[in-house]
C-alpha positions as CSV (number, residue, x, y, z in Angstrom):
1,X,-16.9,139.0,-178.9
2,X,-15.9,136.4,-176.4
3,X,-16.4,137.8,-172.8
4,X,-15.2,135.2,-170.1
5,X,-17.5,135.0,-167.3
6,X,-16.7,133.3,-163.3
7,X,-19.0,131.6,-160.4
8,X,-17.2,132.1,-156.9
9,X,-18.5,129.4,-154.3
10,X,-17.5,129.6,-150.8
11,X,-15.1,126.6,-149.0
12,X,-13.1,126.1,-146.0
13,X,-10.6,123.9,-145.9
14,X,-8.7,122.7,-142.6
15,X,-5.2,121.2,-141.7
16,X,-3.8,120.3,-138.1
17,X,-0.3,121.6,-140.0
18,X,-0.8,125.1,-141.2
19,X,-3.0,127.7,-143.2
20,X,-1.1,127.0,-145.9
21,X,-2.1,123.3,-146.1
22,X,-6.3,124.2,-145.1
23,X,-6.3,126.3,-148.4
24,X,-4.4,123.8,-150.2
25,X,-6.7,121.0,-148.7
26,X,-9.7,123.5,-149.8
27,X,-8.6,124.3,-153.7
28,X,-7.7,120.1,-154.0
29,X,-11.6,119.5,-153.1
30,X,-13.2,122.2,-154.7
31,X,-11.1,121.0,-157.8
32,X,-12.6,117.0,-157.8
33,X,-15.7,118.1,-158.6
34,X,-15.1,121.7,-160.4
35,X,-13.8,122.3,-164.2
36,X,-12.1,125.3,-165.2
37,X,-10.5,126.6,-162.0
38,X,-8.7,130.2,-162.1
39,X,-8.0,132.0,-158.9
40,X,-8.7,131.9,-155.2
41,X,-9.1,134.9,-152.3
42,X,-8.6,134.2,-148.5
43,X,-11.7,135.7,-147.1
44,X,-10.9,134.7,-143.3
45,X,-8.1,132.4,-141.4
46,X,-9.7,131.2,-137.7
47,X,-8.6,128.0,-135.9
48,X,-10.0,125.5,-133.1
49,X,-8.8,123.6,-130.6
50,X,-9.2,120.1,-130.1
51,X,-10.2,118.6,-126.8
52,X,-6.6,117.3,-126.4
53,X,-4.8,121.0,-126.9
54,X,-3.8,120.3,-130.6
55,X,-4.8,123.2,-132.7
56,X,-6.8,123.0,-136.2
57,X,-6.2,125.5,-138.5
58,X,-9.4,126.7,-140.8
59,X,-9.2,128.8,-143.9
60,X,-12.3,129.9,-145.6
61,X,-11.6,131.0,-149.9
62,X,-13.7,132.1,-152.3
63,X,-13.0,129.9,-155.2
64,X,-13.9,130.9,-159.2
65,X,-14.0,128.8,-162.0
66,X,-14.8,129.8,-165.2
67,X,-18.3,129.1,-166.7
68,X,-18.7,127.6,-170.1
């Protein structure tokens, strides 16, 4: 029987454009030095703010890939 098992690990990726770029800034790193990438979950969205007003947006994923 072939049972497919995943590893989750934990990133946050940031973006002074939108959420949408931070996770897509997040799965793009995780993916350089990770095979076998599946699926993602948005555990939490935050942002900062720079010194000079601009706003940083931070979203954290869970990210599974598939272990051999």
């Amino acid at each position: 029987m072939a049972e497919t098992v995943f590893k989750k690990i934990t990133v946050t990726g940031c973006s002074t454009d939108s959420y949408e770029k931070a996770i897509e800034a997040a799965v793009e790193k995780a993916s350089e030095s990770l095979r076998s990438l599946s699926w993602f979950e948005v555990t939490e969205f935050r942002g900062g703010i720079k010194p000079d007003g601009n706003l940083e947006y931070q979203a954290t994923l869970d990210v599974a890939f598939k272990i051999d």
